[in-house]
C-alpha positions in Angstrom: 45.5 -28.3 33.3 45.5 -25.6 30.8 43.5 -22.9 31.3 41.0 -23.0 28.1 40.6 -27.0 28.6 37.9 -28.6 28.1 35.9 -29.5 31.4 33.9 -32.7 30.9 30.7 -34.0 33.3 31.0 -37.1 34.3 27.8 -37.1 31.9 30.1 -36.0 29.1 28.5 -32.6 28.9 30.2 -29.4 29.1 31.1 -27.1 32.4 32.2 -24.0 32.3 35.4 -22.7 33.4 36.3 -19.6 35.2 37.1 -18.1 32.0 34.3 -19.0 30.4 32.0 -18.1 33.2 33.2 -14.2 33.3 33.2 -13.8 29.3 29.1 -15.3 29.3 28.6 -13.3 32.4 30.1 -9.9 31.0 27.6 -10.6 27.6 24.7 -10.3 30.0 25.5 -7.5 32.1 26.3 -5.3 28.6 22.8 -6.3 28.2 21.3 -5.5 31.1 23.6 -2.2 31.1 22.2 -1.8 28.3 18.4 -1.9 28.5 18.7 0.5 31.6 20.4 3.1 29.1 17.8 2.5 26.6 15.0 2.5 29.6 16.3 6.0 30.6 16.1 7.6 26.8 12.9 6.6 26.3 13.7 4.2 23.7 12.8 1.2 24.9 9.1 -0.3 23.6 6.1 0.7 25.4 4.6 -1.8 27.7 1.4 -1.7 25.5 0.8 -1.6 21.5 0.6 2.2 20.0 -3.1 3.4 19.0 -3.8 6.7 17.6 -5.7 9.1 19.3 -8.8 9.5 17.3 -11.6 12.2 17.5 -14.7 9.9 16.2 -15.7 13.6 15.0 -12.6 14.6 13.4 -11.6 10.8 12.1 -9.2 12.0 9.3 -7.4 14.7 11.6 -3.4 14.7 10.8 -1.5 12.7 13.6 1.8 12.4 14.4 3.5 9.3 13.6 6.4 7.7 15.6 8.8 10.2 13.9 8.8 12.8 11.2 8.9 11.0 7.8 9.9 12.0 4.7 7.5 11.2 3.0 4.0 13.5 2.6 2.2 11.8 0.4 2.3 8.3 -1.5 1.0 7.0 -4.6 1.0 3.0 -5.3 0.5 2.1 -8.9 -1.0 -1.6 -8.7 -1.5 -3.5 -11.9 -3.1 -6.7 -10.8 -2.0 -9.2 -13.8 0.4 -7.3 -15.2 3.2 -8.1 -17.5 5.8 -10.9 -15.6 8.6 -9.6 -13.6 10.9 -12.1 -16.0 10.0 -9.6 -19.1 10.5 -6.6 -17.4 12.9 -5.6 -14.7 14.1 -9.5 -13.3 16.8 -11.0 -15.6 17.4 -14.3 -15.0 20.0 -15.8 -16.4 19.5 -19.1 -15.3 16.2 -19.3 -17.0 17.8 -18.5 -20.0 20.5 -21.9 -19.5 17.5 -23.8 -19.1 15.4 -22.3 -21.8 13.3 -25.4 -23.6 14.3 -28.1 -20.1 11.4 -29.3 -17.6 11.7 -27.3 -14.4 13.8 -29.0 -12.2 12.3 -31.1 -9.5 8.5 -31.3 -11.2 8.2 -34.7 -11.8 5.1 -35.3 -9.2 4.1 -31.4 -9.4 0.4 -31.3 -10.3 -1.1 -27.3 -10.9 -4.4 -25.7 -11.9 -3.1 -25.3 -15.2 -2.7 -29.1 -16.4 0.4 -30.2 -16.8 3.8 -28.7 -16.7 5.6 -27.3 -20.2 8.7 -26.9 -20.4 10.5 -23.6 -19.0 10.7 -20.5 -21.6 13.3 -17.8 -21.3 11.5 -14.1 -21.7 11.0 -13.5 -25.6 12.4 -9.7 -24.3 16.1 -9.3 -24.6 17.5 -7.4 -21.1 20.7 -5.3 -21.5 22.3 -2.7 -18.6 20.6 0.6 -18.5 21.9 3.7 -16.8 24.9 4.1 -14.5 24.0 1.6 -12.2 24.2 -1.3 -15.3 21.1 -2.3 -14.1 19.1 -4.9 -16.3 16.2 -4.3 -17.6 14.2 -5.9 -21.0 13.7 -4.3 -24.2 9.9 -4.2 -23.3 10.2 -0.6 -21.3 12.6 1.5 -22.9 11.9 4.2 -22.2 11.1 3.2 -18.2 14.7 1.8 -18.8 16.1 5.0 -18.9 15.5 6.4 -15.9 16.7 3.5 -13.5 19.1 5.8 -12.1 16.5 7.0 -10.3 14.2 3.9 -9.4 14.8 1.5 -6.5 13.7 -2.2 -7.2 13.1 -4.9 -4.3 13.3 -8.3 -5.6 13.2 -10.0 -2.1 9.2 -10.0 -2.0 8.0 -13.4 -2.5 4.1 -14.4 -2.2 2.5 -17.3 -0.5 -0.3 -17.9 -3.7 -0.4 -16.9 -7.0 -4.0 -17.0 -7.8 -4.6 -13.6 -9.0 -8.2 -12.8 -6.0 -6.1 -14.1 -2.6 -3.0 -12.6 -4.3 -4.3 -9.1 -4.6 -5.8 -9.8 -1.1 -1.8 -10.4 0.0 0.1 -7.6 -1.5 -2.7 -5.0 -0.8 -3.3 -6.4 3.5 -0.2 -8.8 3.5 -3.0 -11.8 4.3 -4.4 -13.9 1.1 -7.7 -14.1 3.1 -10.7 -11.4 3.5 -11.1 -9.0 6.3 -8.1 -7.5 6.9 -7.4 -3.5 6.4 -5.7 -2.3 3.1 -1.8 -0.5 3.5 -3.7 3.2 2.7 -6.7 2.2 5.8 -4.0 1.6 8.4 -2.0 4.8 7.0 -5.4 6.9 7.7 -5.7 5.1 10.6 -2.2 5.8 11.9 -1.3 9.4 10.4 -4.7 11.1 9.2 -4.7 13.7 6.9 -3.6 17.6 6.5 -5.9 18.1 4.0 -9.9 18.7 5.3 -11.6 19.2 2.0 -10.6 16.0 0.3 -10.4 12.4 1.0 -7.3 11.4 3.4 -7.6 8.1 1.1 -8.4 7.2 -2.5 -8.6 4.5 -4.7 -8.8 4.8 -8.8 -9.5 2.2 -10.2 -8.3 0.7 -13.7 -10.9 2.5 -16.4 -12.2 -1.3 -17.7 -12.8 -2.3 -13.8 -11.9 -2.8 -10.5 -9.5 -5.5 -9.4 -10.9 -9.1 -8.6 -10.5 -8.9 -4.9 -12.8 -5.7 -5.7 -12.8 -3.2 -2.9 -10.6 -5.3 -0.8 -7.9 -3.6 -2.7 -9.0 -0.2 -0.5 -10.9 -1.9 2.0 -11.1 -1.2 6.2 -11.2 -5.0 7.0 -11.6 -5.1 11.0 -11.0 -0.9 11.7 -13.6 1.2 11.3 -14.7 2.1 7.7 -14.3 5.9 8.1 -10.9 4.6 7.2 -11.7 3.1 3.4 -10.7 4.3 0.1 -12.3 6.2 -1.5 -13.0 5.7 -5.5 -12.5 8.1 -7.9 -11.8 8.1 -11.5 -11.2 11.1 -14.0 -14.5 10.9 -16.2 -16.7 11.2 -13.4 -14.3 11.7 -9.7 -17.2 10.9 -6.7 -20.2 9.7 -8.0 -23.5 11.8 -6.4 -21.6 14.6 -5.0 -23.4 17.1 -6.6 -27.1 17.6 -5.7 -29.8 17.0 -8.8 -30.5 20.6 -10.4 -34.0 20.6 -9.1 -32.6 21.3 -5.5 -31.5 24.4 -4.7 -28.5 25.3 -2.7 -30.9 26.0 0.3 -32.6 23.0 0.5 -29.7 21.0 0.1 -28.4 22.6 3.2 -31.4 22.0 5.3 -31.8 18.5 3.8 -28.2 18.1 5.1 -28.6 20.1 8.5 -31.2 18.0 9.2 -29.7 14.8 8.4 -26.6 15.7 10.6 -29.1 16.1 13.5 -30.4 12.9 13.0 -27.6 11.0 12.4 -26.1 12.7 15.4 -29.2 11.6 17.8 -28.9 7.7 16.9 -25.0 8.1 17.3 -25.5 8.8 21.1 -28.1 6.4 21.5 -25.4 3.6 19.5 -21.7 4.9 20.1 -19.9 2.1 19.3 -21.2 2.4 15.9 -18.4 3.2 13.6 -20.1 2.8 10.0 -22.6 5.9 11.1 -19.8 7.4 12.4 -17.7 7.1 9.3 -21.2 8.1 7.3 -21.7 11.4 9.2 -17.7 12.2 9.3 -18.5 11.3 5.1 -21.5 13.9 4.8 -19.5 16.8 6.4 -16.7 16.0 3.6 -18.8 15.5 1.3 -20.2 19.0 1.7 -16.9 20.3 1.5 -15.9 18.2 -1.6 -18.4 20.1 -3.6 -16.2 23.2 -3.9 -12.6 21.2 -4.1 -13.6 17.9 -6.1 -14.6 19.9 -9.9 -11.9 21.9 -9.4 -8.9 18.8 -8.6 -10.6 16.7 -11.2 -10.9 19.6 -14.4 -8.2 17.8 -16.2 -9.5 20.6 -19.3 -7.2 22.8 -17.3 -4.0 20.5 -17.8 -1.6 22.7 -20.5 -1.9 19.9 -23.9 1.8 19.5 -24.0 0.8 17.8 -20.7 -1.8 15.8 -22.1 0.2 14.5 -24.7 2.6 13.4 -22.6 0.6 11.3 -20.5 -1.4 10.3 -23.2 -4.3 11.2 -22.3 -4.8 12.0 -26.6 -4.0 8.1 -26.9 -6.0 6.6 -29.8 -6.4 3.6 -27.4 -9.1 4.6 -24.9 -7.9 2.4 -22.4 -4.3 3.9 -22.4 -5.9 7.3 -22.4 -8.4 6.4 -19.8 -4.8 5.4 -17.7 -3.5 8.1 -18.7 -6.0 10.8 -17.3 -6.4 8.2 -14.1 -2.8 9.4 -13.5 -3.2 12.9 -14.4 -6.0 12.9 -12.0 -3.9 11.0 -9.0 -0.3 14.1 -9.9 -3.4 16.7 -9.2 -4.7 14.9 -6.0 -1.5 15.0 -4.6 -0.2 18.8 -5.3 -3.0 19.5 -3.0 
């Protein structure tokens, strides 16, 4: 019998030969050689998930992450029912061979919207930009020329596109309610190296927020010392500063004596993480009263800089943008 035949069962199933035997067994001791190797550097998973360790005091207090990233801060511009990926940065070329046909397959497809048109190329014509010949529409031209330095990921795909439980999915990555937002688990997980300002905020779009609404910024299950919070350029935290009829010595005490309080029923109720998250708030609060006016003086921005943005934009909507993202360059140069 040659030596790489093939043994039968009386069954009809397979058996193993010597050969065959050796090479699966050698496969499984690599991997059992292996996991000791990996068991001895330290680089195997731990036996139970990774939590931060947080000081309930000291919520926001920078941690250290799984390994030094290079990123130090991060700024996500999200434009909830923005322009289609088709007309900007997507070129599909199949969509234009089928420009004017019924989609393929709809026959029995039923949608919110009525019934099914036909399928429409993008009005926007897409030509190669920069010196990676990367398409992009005649829509952004002047985003078009710096593609060179842009990455685009066109593998995301969504499970709804109903604008609420969408913004619910690419904020949380679930189309449902309750779960944290990507900037609450990054608080949760890394903190924040700067004490006098927020270790998270949101701005929202100057005509409103999004139609998920805070859930956009949200803590879902974790403790809310771990939410956004908002800001926006006209007025940055709404009732930071005391009324003019307190003085600065009163508004200490008031506060002192708050603390105390708040303190008291925090020992009585420790488990109680929305009066944790409102005293760790006061305390930053207090110290946002000398950082906050000075981030958010956008009169202090150079008007070459404002024009650029801008922020001089006839179109107060594009201007209120504009000084949104003034506002968001200045948060993170501190």
């Amino acid at each position: 019998m040659k030596p790489d035949a093939e043994l039968l069962s009386p069954a009809g199933r397979d058996l193993l030969n010597r050969r065959g035997f050796l090479a699966h067994s050698a496969t499984g001791l690599g991997a059992l050689a292996l996991t000791g190797l990996l068991d001895r550097d330290g680089l195997l998973a731990a036996d139970e998930a990774w939590r931060p360790d947080i000081d309930p005091q000291k919520p926001h207090a920078a941690r250290t992450g799984h390994y030094t990233g290079r990123a130090k801060q991060v700024l996500v511009i999200f434009c909830s029912g923005a322009c289609s990926h088709v007309d900007t940065w997507d070129y599909k070329p199949e969509l234009v061979r089928l420009d004017g046909q019924p989609m393929p397959g709809d026959a029995k497809l039923v949608t919110f919207q009525g019934e099914n048109g036909a399928l429409t190329k993008s009005p926007y014509a897409f030509r190669r930009r920069g010196q990676c010949g990367k398409f992009t529409s005649d829509l952004l031209p002047r985003l078009g020329e710096m593609v060179d330095d842009m990455c685009f990921v066109h593998s995301l795909t969504s499970k709804t596109n109903t604008h609420g439980p969408g913004e619910n999915y690419m904020s949380t990555g679930f189309t449902l309610d309750g779960f944290p937002s990507v900037g609450a688990w990054t608080t949760y997980a890394l903190g924040s190296e700067c004490d006098d300002l927020p270790a998270f905020v949101a701005i929202p779009d100057p005509r409103g927020v999004p139609q998920s609404s805070i859930n956009n910024w949200g803590p879902g299950f974790l403790p809310a010392m771990f939410q956004g919070t908002p800001f926006n350029a006209q007025q940055p935290i709404r009732y930071l500063q005391p009324p003019a009829s307190i003085s600065a010595d009163e508004d200490l005490a008031t506060r002192d004596f708050l603390r105390r309080l708040n303190e008291r029923h925090l020992e009585a109720f420790p488990g109680d993480t929305t009066l944790a998250a409102r005293i760790a708030s006061y305390e930053l609060a207090a110290r946002m009263q000398l950082s906050v006016p000075e981030v958010s003086d956008l009169d202090s921005e150079p008007e070459h800089v404002l024009r650029m943005y801008g922020a001089d934009d006839a179109n107060t909507i594009k201007a209120g943008f504009a000084r949104n993202c003034i506002l968001a360059r200045r948060l993170l140069e501190r």
